[in-house]
TITI-56497 format. One record per residue (C-alpha): x, y, z; residue in three letters. Coordinates in steps of 0.5 Angstrom, whole numbers, plus 500, padded with zeros to 3 digits. Example, Ala and Ser with C-alpha at 12.3 -4.5 7.8 and 13.67 -1.06 7.14 Angstrom:
residues 2
525491516ala527498514ser
end
This chain:
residues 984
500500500unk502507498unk504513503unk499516500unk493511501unk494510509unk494518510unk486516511unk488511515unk494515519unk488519520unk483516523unk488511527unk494516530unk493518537unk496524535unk490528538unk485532533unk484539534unk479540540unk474547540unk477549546unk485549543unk482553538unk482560541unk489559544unk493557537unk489563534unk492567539unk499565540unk499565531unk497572531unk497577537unk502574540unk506573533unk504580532unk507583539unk513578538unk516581532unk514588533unk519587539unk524582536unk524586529unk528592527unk525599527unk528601521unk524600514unk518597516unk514593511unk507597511unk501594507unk496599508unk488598509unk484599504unk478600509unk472595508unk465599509unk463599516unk455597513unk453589515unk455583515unk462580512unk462575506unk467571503unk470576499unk472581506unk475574508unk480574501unk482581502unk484581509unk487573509unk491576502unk494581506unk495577512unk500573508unk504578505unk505580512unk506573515unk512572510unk516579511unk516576518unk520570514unk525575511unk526579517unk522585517unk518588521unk510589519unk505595520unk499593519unk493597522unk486596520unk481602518unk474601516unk470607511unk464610515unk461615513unk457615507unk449613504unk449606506unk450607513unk446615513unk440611510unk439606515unk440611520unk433614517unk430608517unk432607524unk430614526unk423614521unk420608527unk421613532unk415619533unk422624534unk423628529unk429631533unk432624530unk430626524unk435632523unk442632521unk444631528unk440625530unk442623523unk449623525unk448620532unk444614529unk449613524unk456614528unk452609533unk450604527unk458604525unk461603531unk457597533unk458594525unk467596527unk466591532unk463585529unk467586523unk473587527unk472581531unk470577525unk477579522unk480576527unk478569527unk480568520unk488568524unk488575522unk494579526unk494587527unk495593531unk488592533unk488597538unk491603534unk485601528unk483608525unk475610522unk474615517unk469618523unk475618528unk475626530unk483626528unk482623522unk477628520unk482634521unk487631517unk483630511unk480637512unk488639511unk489636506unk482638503unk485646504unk492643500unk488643495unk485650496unk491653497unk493650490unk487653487unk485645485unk479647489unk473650485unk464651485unk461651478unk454649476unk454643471unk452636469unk453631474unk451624475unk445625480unk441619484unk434621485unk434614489unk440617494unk438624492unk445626491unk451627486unk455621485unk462620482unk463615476unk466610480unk460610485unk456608478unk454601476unk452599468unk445595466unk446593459unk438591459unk436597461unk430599458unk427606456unk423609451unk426612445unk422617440unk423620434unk420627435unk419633429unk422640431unk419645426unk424650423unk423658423unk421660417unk426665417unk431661415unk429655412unk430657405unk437655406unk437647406unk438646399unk432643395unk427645399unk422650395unk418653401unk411649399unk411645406unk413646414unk420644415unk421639420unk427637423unk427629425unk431628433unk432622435unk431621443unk432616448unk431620454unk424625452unk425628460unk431632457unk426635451unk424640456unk431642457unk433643450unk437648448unk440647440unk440641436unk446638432unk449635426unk456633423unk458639418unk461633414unk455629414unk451629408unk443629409unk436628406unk430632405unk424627406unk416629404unk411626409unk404627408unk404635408unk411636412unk418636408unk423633414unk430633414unk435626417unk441624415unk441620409unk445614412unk439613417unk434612412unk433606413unk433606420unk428612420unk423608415unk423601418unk420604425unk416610423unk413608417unk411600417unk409597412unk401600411unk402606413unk405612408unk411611405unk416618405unk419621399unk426623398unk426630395unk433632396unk439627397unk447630399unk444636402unk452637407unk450638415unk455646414unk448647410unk443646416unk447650421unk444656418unk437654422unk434655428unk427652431unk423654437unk423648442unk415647443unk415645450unk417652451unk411655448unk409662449unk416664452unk419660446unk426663443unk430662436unk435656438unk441654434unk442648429unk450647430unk455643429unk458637434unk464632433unk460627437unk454626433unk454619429unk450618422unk449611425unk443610429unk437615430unk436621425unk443623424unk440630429unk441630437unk437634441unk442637446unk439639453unk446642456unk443641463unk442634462unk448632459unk456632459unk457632452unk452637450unk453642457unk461642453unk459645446unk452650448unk456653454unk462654449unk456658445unk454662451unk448657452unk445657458unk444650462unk436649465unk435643469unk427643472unk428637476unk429636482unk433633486unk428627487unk428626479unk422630479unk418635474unk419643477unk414647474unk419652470unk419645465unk413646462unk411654463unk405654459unk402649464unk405649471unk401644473unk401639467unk409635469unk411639476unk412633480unk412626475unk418623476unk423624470unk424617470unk417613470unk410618467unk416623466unk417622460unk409619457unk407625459unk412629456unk411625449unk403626450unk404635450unk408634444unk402630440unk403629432unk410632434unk412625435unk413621429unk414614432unk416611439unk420604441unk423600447unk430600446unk434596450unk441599452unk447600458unk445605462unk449608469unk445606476unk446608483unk450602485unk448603493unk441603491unk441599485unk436604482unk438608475unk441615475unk439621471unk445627469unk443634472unk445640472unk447643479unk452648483unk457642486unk464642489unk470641484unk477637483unk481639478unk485632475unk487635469unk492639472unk495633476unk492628471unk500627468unk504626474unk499622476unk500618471unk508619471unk508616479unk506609476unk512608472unk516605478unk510601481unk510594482unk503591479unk500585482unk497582477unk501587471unk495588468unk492593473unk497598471unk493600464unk486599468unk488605472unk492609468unk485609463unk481611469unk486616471unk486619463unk479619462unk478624468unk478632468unk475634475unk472630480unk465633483unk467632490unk460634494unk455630496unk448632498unk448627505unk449629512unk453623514unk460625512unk465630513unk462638511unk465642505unk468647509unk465653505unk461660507unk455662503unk454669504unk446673504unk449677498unk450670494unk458669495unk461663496unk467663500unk473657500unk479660502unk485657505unk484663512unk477660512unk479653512unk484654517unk479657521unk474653520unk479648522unk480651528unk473650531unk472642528unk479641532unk475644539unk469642538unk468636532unk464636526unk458635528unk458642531unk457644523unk450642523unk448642531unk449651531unk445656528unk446657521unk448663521unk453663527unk459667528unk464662531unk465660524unk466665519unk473668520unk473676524unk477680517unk470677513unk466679517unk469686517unk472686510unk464685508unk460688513unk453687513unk453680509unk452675514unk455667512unk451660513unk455654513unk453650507unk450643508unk454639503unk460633505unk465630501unk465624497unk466618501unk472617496unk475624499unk475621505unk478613504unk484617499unk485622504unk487616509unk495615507unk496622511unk496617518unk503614514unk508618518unk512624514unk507621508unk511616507unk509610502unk505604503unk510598501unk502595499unk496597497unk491590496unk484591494unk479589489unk480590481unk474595482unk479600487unk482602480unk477606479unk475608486unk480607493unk487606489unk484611485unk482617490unk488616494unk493617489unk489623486unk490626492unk497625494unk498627488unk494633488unk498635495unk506633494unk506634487unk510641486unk505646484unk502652486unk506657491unk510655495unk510648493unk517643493unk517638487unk519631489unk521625487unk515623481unk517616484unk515617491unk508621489unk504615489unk501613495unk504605494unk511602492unk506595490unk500595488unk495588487unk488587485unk484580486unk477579482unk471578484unk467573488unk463567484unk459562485unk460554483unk455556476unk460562476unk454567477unk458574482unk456573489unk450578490unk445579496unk440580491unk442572488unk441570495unk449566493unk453569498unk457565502unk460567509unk466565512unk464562518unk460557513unk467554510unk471554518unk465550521unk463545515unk456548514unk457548507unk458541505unk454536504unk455530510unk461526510unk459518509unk461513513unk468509510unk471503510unk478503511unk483497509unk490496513unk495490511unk490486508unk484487515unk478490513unk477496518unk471500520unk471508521unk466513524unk464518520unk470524521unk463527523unk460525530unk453523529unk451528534unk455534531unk452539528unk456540522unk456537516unk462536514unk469537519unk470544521unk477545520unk476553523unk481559521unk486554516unk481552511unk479559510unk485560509unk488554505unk482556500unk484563500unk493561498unk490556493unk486560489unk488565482unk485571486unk488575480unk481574476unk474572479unk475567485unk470561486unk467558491unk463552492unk463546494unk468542490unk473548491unk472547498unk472539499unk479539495unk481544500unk479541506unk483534503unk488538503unk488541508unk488533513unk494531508unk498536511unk496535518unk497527517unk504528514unk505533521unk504527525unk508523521unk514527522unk513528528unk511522530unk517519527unk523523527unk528524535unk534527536unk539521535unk536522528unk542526527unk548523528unk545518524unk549517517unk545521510unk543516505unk542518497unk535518499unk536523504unk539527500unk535527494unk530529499unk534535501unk535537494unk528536493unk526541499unk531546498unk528546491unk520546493unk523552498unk526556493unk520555488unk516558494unk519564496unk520566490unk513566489unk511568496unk514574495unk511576488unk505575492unk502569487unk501565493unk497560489unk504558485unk508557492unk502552494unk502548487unk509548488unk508546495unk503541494unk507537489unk513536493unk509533497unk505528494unk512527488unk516527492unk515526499unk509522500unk510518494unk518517494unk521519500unk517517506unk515511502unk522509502unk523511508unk518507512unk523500513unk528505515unk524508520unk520503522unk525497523unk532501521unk536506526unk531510525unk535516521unk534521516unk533527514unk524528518unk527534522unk529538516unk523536512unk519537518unk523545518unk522546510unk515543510unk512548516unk516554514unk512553507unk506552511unk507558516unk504564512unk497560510unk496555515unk499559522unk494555527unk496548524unk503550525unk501551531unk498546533unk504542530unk509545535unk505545540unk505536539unk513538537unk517533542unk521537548unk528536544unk526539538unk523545541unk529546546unk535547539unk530550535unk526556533unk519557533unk516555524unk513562525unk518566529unk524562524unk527566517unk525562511unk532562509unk535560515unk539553514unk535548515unk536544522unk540537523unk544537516unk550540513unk549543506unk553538500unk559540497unk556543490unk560537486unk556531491unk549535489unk551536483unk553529481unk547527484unk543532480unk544528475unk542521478unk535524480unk532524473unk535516471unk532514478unk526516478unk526514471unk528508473unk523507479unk516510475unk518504471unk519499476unk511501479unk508500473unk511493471unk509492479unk502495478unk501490472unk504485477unk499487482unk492487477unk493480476unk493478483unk501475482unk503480489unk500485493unk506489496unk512492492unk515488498unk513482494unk518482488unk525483486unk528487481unk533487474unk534493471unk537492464unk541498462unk544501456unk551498457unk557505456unk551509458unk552514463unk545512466unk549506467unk555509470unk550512475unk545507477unk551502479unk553508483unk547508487unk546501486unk546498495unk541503497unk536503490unk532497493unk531501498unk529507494unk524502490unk521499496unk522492494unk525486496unk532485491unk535489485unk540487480unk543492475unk545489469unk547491462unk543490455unk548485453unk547481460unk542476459unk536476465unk535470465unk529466461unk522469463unk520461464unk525460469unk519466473unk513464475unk511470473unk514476470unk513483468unk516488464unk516497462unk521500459unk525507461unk528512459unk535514459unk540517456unk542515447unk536512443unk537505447unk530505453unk533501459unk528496462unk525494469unk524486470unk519485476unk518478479unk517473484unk522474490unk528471491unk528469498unk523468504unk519474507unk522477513unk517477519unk519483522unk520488517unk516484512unk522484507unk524477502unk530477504unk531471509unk533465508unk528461510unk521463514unk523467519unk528475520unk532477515unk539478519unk539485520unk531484524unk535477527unk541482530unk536487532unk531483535unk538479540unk540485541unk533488545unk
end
């Protein structure tokens, strides 16, 4: 039987205990908080390896994708411990913002206060909610083997906090970076605020209303269109898939370049663009129904820029509006003609303000009609929502204007808090400019390690498709804007006023912004208030972007030193990595008065920077509450996710043996509930740099694995006492030690460049190759009935080094069993250098390791061989241990596999688990097949064209009863177990 076929036996036979529940708590604690003291003690000061948090929102419960994250970031931290350094690891969590704000109001609206109902209520609901959610969260990341400076943990709410982003705020102000304009922002009628790009989700099944709707031409200029004679109104054709915005018109554009058609329909002459004919045919006049005639054709898109139209919704206050050129009109799709509506769109809002337009935008902020969109009959839309009777109602006003609607079904940007659609609206909000800073931004990066590479062009095109980021939000949980509003209509945002203002927030906290009165004096500087007598101030309700506050947190690092690591997920490109590195830069970069340019390779906030993907199911869907497939850590720690485990029947030197299920029957977990490791094994062997998955096979494969390695742990230790290293080294031994130090090498490389992944495929096929399935298997005469030596120390060292970073606990647990004299001249695994030279063996001369370098290949060739001439042997029933056969290898006679074969030529019967071998050349004869009982054959590789052979068959002496060998000379011990055996 295989080494590995008796890990299952090992399992449920050694006396090696189990974890109990109750040692859980104590491995936890020595493996994190105690380790995290430790090093902080026992580590240099100087440089310390600092990955900084990229804080978890503080709103509900933890998934398995909180726990990815944090036990990513725990494994970097735990193999800079191996190489010497000294880890910083603070963990912060994000709390101001919408989610939290409006459970505060749900909170608030079953109570009949309406004082809670205030901003300050609000707030102190909001604070409450977040606190309570830091500590459940923070005691869940703990029992995922989580170490950290818990105790010096940092909020976006901490009054500090808020201090510092404030001054970074007035960094920016001072640089004039700083700015109020009223435009076009992403709006949220579900959250009612402005939202930044990165706080939209896209639905590509998004579902509107498209129309195609005829303006009418002023007389006074449609004699310019050519072809056109005057005998019918002239109508220009827009093609819309918002008809809420037509209220908001103000100019409709063509491309100068594009040729369009003059069309007669009934008693109307219509203008589109000769490339959507038939787009426009096919929707508006299906068969049955009057079909257009072309009466003009390559009329240019310059001809047309000399009209002018009335927008009709504007009825009796109506004004000429332009017909103008616009690059980013497409002869694609719909009627060649956009309908701009500056106040409800960012393309347009760029072109009509550029020709002095204004920008209406009667919606407020509910996404609701104002009175001023239909003046002619107030009452008509004043409050339809926009998004829902909105726009119906608006296609009605419009009548026979409206040649045809359809569903169209495209991409569309929703509020990814509330899963609700967003509009663009116009309003007055705060502004960062990016485009001053957009190219050191970019620059920073050149020195920056990604992780994987492919993050570097994901976050250099976010950071190059910006020009400002509105910074203000319309919410009352977060940090205020620090601005004054004057009863004159001034607006004041100054680094005096800032800093004044600074100064009150330091004494009394953020929360006096909205408890004092509005007008109050404490917070307007004495040389405003003189300069501008008789104008009072208010203070203004807007915070700032959650993203400001998360990207403000690398000014905690002392001196802004950088962060070796930041690692999120891949959708922080466009939001924490994002907001961090623009306000750094904004800040440290040299501009504006008085500012000193530094390094472009120390702007960037991180030295390395490493994304994971998204969670997914085992049908590969993306986790979501909504689908009802989120799985919880607590679920893989304690089993609950797998189906029940059946009793087995175990096999053991030919004896049936029946097993309990590793489950108890009174256990309330279906499966065995291996705890923090298993989470943490599944994290290390996932490729986190695309979607990860999880399901029920990801997770029967990682708990296998797992009681492999804590089989093997009991093998070794089990195994393994001090006389072992007085003990002589065979070749096996150092075949083994050069496949570990190898496997090691291949691990820490991979470790260090954060594939974790990599490290434990490397790990685990050392262990089942050449470990399990060579060397202990090998071994186990030796061990069991030899002088007991061999190299287990070492390995027990290399193999809990590996294991240190990912399974802490298991190691643990390992060195707690680990024997007196083991820890009394060894180090701790979690305490020990990965490099340090292994304990118990000297390292080989390079000529030795290399010569057997090159006999490794040749006998493990020769060894795949002889099992499989075995397996053959085993299947017809001729014998069941390899124990049960001798060997002749026939090799290639002046090959150098001959040369080496012979010299290892004592210990490879040993090597092979079988009872004899002979080594003999091609011309030698091995004698005649008929002499056997039975023999069998299987051909290897070795160097030439020539294969070598392996003969297997029937033994040559009597089976050994102690050490179960054929290699007595009559029915009893072998000489070495009757020399052992009279010596007891």
């Amino acid at each position: 039987m295989g080494f590995d076929a008796e890990i299952a036996q090992i399992y449920f036979s050694v006396s090696f205990p189990r974890p109990l529940a109750e040692l859980r708590p104590v491995y936890l604690q020595r493996s994190t908080d105690e380790l995290y003291k430790w090093q902080q003690a026992h580590r240099p000061e100087s440089d310390p390896f600092v990955v900084h948090d990229g804080p978890p929102y503080a709103n509900g419960k933890l998934h398995v994708g909180h726990a990815l994250n944090k036990i990513l970031k725990d494994m970097s931290l735990r193999v800079k411990i191996q190489q010497g350094k000294r880890v910083q690891y603070r963990p912060g969590w994000d709390c101001h913002g919408l989610p939290i704000e409006l459970k505060a109001l749900e909170a608030a609206s079953k109570t009949t206060s309406t004082i809670e109902m205030t901003p300050v209520g609000i707030r102190a609901i909001a604070r409450e909610l977040a606190t309570r959610t830091i500590v459940d969260q923070m005691a869940e990341f703990r029992s995922f083997g989580v170490m950290a400076d818990w105790d010096l943990r940092w909020t976006t709410m901490d009054p500090d906090y808020e201090v510092r982003q404030l001054r970074l705020f007035q960094q920016l102000v001072h640089k004039g970076l700083i700015y109020r304009k009223y435009k076009p922002v992403y709006w949220s009628p579900s959250s009612q605020t402005a939202l930044a790009e990165a706080e939209l989700e896209y639905n590509d099944q998004h579902l509107s209303t498209a129309a195609y709707v005829k303006i009418p031409v002023a007389a006074s200029s449609e004699s310019s269109v050519p072809g056109y004679d005057g005998s019918r109104p002239l109508m220009v054709v827009i093609w819309t898939t918002t008809p809420w915005t037509l209220p908001a018109n103000e100019a409709i554009a063509v491309h100068r370049e594009y040729d369009y058609a003059l069309l007669q329909l009934g008693n109307e002459d219509l203008i589109v663009a000769e490339s959507c004919l038939d787009a426009f045919t096919t929707q508006c006049c299906p068969a049955g129904t009057p079909q257009p005639t072309v009466v003009a054709r390559s009329i240019p898109g310059s001809a047309l820029l000399q009209l002018t139209y009335t927008n009709p919704l504007r009825g009796r206050t109506a004004r000429p509006h332009p017909i103008v050129h616009a690059d980013f009109v497409t002869a694609s799709s719909g009627s060649g003609l956009v309908h701009m509506a500056p106040g409800h769109g960012f393309d347009d809002y760029i072109v009509c303000t550029s020709l002095g337009l204004p920008a209406p935008a009667p919606v407020d902020g509910l996404g609701r009609f104002t009175a001023d969109a239909y003046p002619d009959d107030p009452a008509r839309l004043r409050g339809l929502s926009v998004q829902a009777e909105g726009g119906q109602a608006v296609l009605a006003i419009l009548g026979d204007a409206v040649v045809a609607t359809h569903e169209y079904r495209h991409k569309y940007p929703y509020d990814w808090r509330t899963k609700k659609p967003i509009i663009v609206r116009a309003t007055a909000q705060w502004f960062a400019d990016v485009a001053v800073i957009k190219e050191p931004a970019i620059a920073s990066l050149q020195n920056i390690q990604f992780v994987p590479e492919t993050g570097r062009s994901r976050l250099e095109s976010f950071v190059k498709g910006r020009s400002e980021w509105c910074i203000s939000r319309q919410r009352a949980w977060g940090v205020p804007i620090p601005a004054l509003y004057g009863s004159d209509g001034s607006v004041v945002l100054t680094e005096e006023t800032v800093q004044h203002i600074l100064g009150v927030i330091q004494q009394r906290g953020t929360d006096a912004w909205w408890s004092d009165a509005a007008d109050a004096v404490a917070w307007v500087p004495t040389s405003l208030q003189e300069a501008n007598l008789g104008v009072t101030y208010q203070r203004g309700t807007d915070t700032m972007d959650v993203w400001f506050d998360s990207g403000s947190s690398w000014t905690q690092a002392p001196e802004g030193a950088q962060a070796d690591v930041y690692l999120e997920g891949s959708d922080q490109h466009r939001g924490w990595f994002q907001s961090s590195l623009l306000t750094r830069v904004a800040a440290l970069n040299g501009k504006g008065e008085g500012a000193s340019e530094i390094r472009a390779d120390t702007l960037s906030p991180f030295k390395t920077l490493v994304t994971h993907g998204f969670m997914l199911d085992g049908e590969g869907k993306k986790m979501s509450k909504s689908l009802g497939n989120i799985v919880t850590a607590a679920q893989v720690m304690d089993g609950t996710l797998l189906p029940p485990m059946k009793e087995k029947k175990q096999r053991t030197r030919g004896k049936a043996k029946e097993t309990a299920s590793e489950v108890p029957k009174a256990s309330t977990a279906v499966y065995d509930a291996l705890g923090p490791d298993a989470l943490r094994l599944w994290v290390a062997s996932s490729d986190y740099t695309g979607d990860v998955v999880m399901s029920e096979m990801v997770l029967q494969a990682t708990h296998a694995a797992l009681i492999k390695y804590r089989v093997i742990l009991k093998m070794l230790l089990g195994s393994m006492h001090g006389s072992a290293r007085s003990a002589p080294l065979t070749t096996v031994d150092r075949i083994a030690l050069l496949q570990l130090q190898d496997t090691m090498k291949e691990v820490s490389t991979s470790y260090n460049r954060f594939e974790f992944y990599r490290g434990l495929a490397s790990l685990n096929r050392w262990l089942t190759n050449d470990l399990s399935a060579f060397y202990l298997e090998a071994s186990k005469d030796r061990l069991y009935c030899g002088d007991g030596g061999g190299v287990l120390e070492p390995i027990f060292a290399g193999l809990t080094r590996m294991l240190a970073p990912v399974v802490p606990m298991l190691v643990e647990e390992a060195w707690d069993h680990a024997p007196v004299w083991l820890k009394e001249t060894t180090v701790h695994p979690l305490q020990q250098l990965f490099d340090d030279p292994l304990p118990g063996v000297q390292q080989l001369p390079s000529s030795e390791s290399d010569r057997l370098r090159a006999a490794i290949p040749v006998i493990f060739s020769a060894h795949a061989a002889v099992k499989t001439a075995a397996e053959h042997a085993r299947n017809a029933k001729f014998m069941g241990s390899s124990l049960q056969c001798s060997v002749v290898l026939q090799v290639p006679e002046n090959s150098a596999a001959l040369e080496l074969l012979r010299e290892h030529a004592s210990e490879l019967a040993d090597m092979l688990v079988v009872s004899s071998l002979t080594i003999v050349t091609d011309k030698e004869s091995v004698g005649d097949a008929s002499s056997f009982a039975w023999q069998y054959t299987a051909d290897f590789e070795v160097d030439g064209d020539k294969p070598a052979t392996a003969f297997v068959m029937p033994p040559e002496s009597a089976k050994c009863h102690r050490c179960w060998r054929y290699v007595a000379e009559e029915d009893g011990l072998c000489k070495r177990c009757d020399h052992v055996v009279g010596h007891q």
